[in-house]
N, C-alpha and C positions, 0 to 999 in steps of 0.2 A: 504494500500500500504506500503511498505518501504521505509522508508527514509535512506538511504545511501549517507555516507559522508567520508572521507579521513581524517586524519590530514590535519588541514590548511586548508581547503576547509569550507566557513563562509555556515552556514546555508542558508541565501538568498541567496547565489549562486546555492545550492544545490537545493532551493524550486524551481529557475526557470527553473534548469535544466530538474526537474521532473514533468514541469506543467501541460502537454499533456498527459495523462490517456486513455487507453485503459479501458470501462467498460462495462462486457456484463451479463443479471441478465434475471431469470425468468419473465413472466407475472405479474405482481404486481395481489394480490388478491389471496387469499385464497380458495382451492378446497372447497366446499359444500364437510362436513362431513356424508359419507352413516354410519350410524348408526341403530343399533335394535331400532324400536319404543318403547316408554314405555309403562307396563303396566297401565292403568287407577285407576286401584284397588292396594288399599295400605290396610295392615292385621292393623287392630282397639283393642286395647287393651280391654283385657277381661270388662271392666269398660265402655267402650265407649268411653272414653271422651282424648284418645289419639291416635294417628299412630304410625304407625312402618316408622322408615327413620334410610335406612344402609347409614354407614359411612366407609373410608376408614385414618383410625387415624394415622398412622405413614408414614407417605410419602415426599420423597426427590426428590430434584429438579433441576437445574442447581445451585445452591446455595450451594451444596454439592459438596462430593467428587465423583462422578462417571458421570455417559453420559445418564441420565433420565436430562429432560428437565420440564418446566410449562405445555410445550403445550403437551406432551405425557403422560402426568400424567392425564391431564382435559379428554386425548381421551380417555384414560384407562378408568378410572370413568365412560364416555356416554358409552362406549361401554359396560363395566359389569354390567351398572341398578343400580349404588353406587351414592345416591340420594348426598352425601358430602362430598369433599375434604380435610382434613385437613392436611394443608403444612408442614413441621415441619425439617426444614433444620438447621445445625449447627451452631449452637450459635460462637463456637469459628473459624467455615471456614470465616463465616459472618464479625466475626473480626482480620482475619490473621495473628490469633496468631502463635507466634515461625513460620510463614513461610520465607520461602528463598528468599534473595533478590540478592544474588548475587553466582556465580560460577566460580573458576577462575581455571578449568580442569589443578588439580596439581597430580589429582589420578580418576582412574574411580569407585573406591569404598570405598578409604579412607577419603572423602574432608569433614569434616564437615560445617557447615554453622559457620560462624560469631557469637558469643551470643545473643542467642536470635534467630537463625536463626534454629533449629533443627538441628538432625543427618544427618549423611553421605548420598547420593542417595548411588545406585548402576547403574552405564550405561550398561546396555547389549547390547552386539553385536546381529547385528541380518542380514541377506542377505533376497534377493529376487531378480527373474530374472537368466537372464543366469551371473552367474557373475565368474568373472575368477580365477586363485590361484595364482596373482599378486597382487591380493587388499585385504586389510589393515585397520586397524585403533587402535589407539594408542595416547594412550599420549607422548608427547614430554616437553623435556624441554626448546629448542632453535629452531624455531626460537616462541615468544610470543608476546603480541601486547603491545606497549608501554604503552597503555592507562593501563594497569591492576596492579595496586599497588604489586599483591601480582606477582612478577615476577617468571618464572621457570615452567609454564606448560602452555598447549595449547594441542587440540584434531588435530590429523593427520586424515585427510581419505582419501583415494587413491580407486579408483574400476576401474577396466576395463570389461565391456562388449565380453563376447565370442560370440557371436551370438547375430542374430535379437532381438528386445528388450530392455528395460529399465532393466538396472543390476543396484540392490542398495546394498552397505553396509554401515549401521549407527550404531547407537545406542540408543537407549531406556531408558529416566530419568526414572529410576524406583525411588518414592521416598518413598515405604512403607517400608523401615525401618525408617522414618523422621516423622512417622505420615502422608502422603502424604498433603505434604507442601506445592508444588504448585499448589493441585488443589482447583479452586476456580470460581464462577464467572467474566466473564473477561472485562463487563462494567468499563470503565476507567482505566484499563491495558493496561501498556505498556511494552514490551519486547523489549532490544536491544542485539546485539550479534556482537563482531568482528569477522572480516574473513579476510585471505589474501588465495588470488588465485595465485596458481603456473601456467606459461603461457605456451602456447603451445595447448591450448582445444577449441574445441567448442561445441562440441556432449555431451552435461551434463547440470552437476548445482549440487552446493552444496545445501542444503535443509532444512530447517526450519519447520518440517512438527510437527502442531498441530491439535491432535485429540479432536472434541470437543463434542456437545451431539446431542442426538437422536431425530429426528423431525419429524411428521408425515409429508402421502404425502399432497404435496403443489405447486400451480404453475406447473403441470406436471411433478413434481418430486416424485421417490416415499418415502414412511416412511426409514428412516436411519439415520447413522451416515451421520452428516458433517466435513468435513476438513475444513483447511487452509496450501497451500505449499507454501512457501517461498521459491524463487528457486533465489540462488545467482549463475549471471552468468556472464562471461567476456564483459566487456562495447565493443559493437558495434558502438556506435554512437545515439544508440538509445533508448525510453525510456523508464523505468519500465510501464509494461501491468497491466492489473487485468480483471480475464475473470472466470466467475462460468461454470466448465463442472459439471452440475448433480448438487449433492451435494458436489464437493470441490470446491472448489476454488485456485484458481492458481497466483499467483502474480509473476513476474519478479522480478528482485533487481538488476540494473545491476553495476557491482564496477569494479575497475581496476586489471589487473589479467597481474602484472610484477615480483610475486615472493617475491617481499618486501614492498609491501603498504599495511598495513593495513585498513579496511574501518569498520567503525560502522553503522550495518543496523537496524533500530531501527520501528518495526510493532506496531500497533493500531490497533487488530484484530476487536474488535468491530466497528471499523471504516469500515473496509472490511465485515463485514459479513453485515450493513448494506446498501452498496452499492450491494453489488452481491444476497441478496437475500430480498427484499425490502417487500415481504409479508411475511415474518416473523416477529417478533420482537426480534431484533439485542440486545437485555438484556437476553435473554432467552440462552444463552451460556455458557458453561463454559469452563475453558482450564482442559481436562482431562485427555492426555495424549499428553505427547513431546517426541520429536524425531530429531536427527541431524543425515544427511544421506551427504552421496554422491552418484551421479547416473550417472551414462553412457549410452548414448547411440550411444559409437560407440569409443569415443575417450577415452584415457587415463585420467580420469577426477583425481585434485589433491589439496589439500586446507587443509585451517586450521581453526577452531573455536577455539575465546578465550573470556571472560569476559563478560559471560551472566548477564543480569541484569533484575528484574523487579519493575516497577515501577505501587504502585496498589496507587489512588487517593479515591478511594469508601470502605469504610469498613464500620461495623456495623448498627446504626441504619440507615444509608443512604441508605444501601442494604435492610432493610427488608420494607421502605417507600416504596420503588423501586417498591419491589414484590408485595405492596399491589394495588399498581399503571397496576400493568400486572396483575393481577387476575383480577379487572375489567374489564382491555379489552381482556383476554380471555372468560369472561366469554358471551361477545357477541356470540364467534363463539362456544362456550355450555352451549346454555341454560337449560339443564337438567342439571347442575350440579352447585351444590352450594359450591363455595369455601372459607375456613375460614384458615384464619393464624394462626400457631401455632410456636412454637419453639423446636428446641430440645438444653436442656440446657448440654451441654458438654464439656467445660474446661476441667473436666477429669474423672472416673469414678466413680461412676455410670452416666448416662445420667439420665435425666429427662425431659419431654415432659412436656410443659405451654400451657393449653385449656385455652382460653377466650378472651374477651379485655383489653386493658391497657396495653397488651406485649411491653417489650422493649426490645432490646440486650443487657445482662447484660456486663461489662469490667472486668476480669481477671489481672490487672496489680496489680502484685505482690502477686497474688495469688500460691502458690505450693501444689501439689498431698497432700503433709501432712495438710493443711489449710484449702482443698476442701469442704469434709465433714461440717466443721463447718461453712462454708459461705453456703450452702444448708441448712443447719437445722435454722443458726441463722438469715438469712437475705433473699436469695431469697424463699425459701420456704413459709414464712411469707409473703414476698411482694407479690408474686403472690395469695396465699388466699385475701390478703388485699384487691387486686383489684376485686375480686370475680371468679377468674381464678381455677381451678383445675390442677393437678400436678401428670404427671403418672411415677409411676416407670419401669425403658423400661430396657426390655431385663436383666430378674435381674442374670440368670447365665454366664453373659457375651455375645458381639456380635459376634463371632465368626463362620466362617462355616466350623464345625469341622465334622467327621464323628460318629456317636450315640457312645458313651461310653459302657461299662459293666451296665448291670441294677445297680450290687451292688454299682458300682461308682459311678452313678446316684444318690443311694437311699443315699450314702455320701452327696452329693454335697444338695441334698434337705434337710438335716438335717445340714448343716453347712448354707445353706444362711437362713434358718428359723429361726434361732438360731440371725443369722447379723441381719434380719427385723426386730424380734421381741426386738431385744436390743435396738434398736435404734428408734421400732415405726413407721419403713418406713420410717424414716426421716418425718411424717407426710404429704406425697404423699396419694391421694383419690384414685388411679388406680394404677393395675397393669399387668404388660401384660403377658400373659398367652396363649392368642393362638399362638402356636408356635409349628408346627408340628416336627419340630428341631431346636436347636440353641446350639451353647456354645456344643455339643455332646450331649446335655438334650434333649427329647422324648418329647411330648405334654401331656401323661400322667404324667409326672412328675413336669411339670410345673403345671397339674395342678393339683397336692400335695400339689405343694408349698402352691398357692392356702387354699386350704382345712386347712392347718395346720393354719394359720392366720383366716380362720374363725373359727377354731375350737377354736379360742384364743380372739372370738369376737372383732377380727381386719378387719375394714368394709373398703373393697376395694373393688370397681369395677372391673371386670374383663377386660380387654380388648383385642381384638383376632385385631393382625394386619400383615401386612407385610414386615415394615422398608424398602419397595423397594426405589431403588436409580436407576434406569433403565428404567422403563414404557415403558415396552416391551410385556411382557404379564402377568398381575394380575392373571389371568384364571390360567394358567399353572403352575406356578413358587412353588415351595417347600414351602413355607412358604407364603401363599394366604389368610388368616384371614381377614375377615372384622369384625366390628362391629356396630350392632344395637341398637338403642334403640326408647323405646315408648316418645314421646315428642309431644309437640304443634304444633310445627313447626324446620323449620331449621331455626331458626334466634338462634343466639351466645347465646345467656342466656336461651333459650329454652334448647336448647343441653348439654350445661355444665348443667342444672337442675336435667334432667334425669341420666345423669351422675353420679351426687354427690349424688341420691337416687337411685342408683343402678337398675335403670328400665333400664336394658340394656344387651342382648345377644351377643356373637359371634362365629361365625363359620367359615369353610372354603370355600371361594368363588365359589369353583367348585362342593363341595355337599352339601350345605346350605347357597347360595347367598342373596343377594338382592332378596327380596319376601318370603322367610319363616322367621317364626316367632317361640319366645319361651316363655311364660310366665307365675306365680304363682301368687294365690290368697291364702292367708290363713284369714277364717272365712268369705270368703268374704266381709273383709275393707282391707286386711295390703298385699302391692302391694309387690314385687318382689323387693327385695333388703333389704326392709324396715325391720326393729327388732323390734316384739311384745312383750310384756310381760302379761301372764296368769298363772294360777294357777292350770288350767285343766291340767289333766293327757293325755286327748287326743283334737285333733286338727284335725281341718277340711282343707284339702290343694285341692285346684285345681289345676290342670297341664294342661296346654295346649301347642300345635302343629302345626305348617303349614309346609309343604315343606321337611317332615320327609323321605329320598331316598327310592328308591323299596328297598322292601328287608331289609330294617334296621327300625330302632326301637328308643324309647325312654326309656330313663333309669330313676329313680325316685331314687336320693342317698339322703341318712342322715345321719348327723355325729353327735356326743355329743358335745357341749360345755364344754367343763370339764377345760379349761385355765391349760393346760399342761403344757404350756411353756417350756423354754430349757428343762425340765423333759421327754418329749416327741414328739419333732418334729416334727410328722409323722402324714403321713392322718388316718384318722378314720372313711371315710366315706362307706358305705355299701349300697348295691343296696337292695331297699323295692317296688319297684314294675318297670315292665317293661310293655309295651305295642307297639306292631306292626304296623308300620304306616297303613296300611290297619284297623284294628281295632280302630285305634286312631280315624280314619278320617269316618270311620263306625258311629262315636260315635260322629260326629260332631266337631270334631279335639280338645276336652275336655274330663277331667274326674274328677270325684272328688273322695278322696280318706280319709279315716281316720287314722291321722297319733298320737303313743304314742308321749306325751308329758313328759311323767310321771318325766323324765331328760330334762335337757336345747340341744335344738340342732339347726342345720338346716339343710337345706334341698336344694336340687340345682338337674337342669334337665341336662342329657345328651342325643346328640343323635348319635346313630349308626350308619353305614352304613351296606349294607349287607354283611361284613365280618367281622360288630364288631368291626370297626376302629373307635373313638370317632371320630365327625367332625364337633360339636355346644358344646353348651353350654346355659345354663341362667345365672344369677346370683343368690346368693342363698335367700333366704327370714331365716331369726331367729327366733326362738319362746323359747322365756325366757322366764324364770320365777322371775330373779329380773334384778335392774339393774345391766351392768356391769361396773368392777372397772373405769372403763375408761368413762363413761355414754355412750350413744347413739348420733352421728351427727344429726343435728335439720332435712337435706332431709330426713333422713331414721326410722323416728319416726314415726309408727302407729297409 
């Protein structure tokens, strides 16, 4: 609800006025999820003595900047057959660094925050409805609300209604030039805002509308976004409402509207969304986007906001105890899905994803872009090994959804960040992520160059194919749909990072090598996929194997030298030395064995095609040396 108050008007005066609540909320209880059954059969690694369990590794949440939720991310997972969740929500949303705490509408695109507060929003105008070419909105310098230190501005909106209908015109906090600074989890958030209403209306309300995140259906509601409208309107007599139509919700705020009284309405969304929609969990929210409108319907509606403020009581490790705390009890209403906490470490770039237990939220105070780097390599990099955690390197061309670059700018851009990993070792990160059908303008064949060139430099990363979704809307569909597999014991946490760290692990694109196909190598039959041997034979005996290979496409068999290029040669070197037809593969028992020259140090990694030769898997690659290298070999990946 809102609390709304006057100057001079004592808070217990105010709570009694508002004690009588209007509150109307779905069925308490959660719809029974119609989901695809699961298959019973899980593909058994060449060896016997592991399974195959896909994982979905890079995944955002209400924790995050966007309108993906816990509980659409869990549905996503049951629904595509993705045996493991791993969360991996921002380190620094988590801890609200540089976010905004206060706005005191002196500029709609100039105001920066406070120090410490980020750069400028930009408020966009925006209408809806029949709305007339009398209405307005604008900054003002007079009249403003006494309460705001920094005196001299205040937001005007005015809308009149030409016809039947709700006419709105507001404005839109855009805050991605700030880093978007507001958006965040909105457990123990509190928002207050002043307003004085010009008199003379009743067909309206000024508006507070925040857009939060994406929930499946529930209670006879169906899957969508949820609201919360704050509709400040001229005091009747009577007293603020709160009432869920669907998925918004609606609250009354009602204040004095004589023209010159200011009033402070101050919201506790989580409060409200736990009354209005009671089978949910009212932490599973975020505030994703804001909006200050005015609406008519009917009268000349007219008002002012001044002196946004928010007040966050939850940050860091509190929030991710939180979420460990909802992952439990979602994980009643999906039992097929097994979910593990991760982090994405992001203060500034690069990002970095933490696999394992022991995670904490690391603190950034008094850290700067130029200092970044060496607190990754010297301390949390290190921490996170310490606790036996693995560390991926995400999205190394940058996170961006840019349109595909020129190849040759590409083929730049893959010999400049080769050139950064290998200077620096990866910062000593075990994973990198490579399925990425586009990112940053980069192609998936170029990532995975990247790739190639760091093995060719026997630099042992695991591959990782993921989706960085922040939305949980559709896995299936979405441009960048990568999951990843690996052969493991089980889904328990140290199982998964095991496989991981010995690179027994594939991935591909969800919609043509999901959940249920498989890809893996055997060389001499001992030395497992990932793994680096060292022999002295000229030639080598390699296994390939297949499940789930599309109609029509194929397997590809590539090898590249070990030759430790480095900045001398950047570039991939790997070459296709045999192909096979999924029909033929699967003819042959979904294996083959092959003899592969050794005579040079190399390895060797699977792709698979679809029927028009689009890469859409991957393995990892298995090594076959012949000494060791400069660097030695990690203890998972030793034959």
């Amino acid at each position: 609800m809102c609390d709304d108050h006057a100057p001079g008007l004592s808070r217990r005066q105010f709570l009694h006025g508002a004690g009588a609540l209007a509150v109307t909320a779905g069925v308490a209880g959660r719809v029974p999820r119609r989901l695809p059954p699961r298959s019973p059969a899980r593909p058994a690694a060449l060896d016997g003595t592991l399974l195959a369990y896909s994982m979905a590794m890079h995944i955002h949440s209400s924790f995050s900047e966007q309108s993906g939720s816990m509980d659409s991310q869990f549905y996503q997972a049951a629904a595509n057959g993705v045996d493991v969740l791993w969360l991996t929500d921002h380190d620094h949303r988590m801890d609200g660094i540089n976010y905004r705490q206060t706005v005191h509408f002196t500029s709609l695109t100039g105001e920066k925050g406070a120090p410490g507060q980020g750069g400028a929003w930009k408020w966009q105008e925006g209408t809806s409805g029949p709305v007339s070419g009398t209405s307005a909105g604008k900054i003002v310098t007079t009249p403003c609300s006494p309460r705001d230190p920094v005196a001299g501005g205040a937001l005007q909106l005015t809308v009149q209604a030409r016809g039947a209908g709700t006419a709105k015109l507001g404005f839109y906090a855009n805050s991605q030039p700030a880093a978007w600074n507001y958006r965040d989890n909105l457990t123990g958030q509190t928002l207050s805002i002043d307003v004085m209403l010009r008199p003379g209306w009743a067909k309206g309300y000024l508006e507070l509308l925040i857009d939060t995140s994406y929930h499946e259906a529930s209670a006879g509601r169906p899957a969508g976004l949820y609201s919360l409208s704050y509709r400040i309107v001229p005091a009747n007599g009577q007293p603020g409402t709160r009432v869920a139509q669907g998925n918004q919700g609606v609250m009354t705020c009602p204040v004095t509207a004589d023209g010159h009284t200011w009033t402070t309405v101050t919201i506790t969304p989580s409060t409200d969304i736990a009354a209005l929609w009671p089978d949910l969990d009212h932490r599973d929210f975020a505030l994703w986007e804001l909006f200050l409108n005015a609406a008519s319907t009917g009268d000349l509606v007219s008002g002012y906001f001044d002196y946004l403020n928010f007040s966050r009581t939850i940050s860091g490790g509190e929030f991710f105890s939180q979420q460990a705390d909802m992952i439990t009890a979602l994980g009643a209403a999906y039992p097929a899905v097994t979910a593990r906490q991760g982090l994405e470490v992001s203060g500034f770039l690069p990002h970095l994803n933490w696999f394992g237990d022991g995670i904490t939220v690391p603190g950034y105070q008094g850290v700067t872009a130029a200092g970044y780097s060496a607190l990754l390599t010297g301390t949390l990099v290190p921490q996170i090994h310490s606790t036996g955690g693995l560390v991926s390197y995400n999205h190394p061309f940058g996170y961006s959804d840019l349109p595909a670059y020129p190849q040759a700018t590409q083929d730049q851009m893959v010999a400049k960040t080769a050139g950064a990993l290998l200077g620096n070792n990866v910062m000593g990160c075990d994973l990198l992520e490579v399925g990425y059908n586009l990112r940053q303008g980069v192609d998936l064949a170029h990532h995975l160059s990247l790739w190639n060139v760091m093995s060719r430099n026997a630099v042992f990363l695991t591959g990782n194919g993921v989706s960085d979704d922040h939305f949980g809307t559709n896995w299936h569909g979405i441009r960048n749909n990568w999951i990843t597999s690996a052969w493991a014991a089980s889904t328990g946490t140290s199982d998964l990072t095991a496989a991981l760290a010995a690179g027994q692990a594939w991935c591909g694109s969800l919609s043509e090598f999901g959940a249920g196909a498989s890809l893996n190598l055997l060389v001499d039959g001992t030395c497992r996929m990932g793994s680096a041997s060292m022999s002295s034979l000229a030639q080598r005996v390699l296994t390939v194997a297949a499940t789930g290979i599309p109609a029509g496409g194929s397997l590809l068999v590539l090898q590249g030298d070990v030759d430790y290029a480095g900045l001398g040669d950047p570039s991939d070197n790997t070459q296709v030395i045999a192909s096979y037809s999924g029909t033929e593969l699967a003819a042959a028992g979904g294996q083959d064995t092959l003899t592969v020259n050794t005579s040079n140090e190399c390895f060797a990694v699977l792709h698979v095609t679809d029927a028009a030769g689009n890469t859409v898997a991957t393995s990892n690659p298995v090594w076959m040396l012949q000494k060791p290298p400069p660097n030695g070999i990690p203890a998972p990946r030793q034959a």
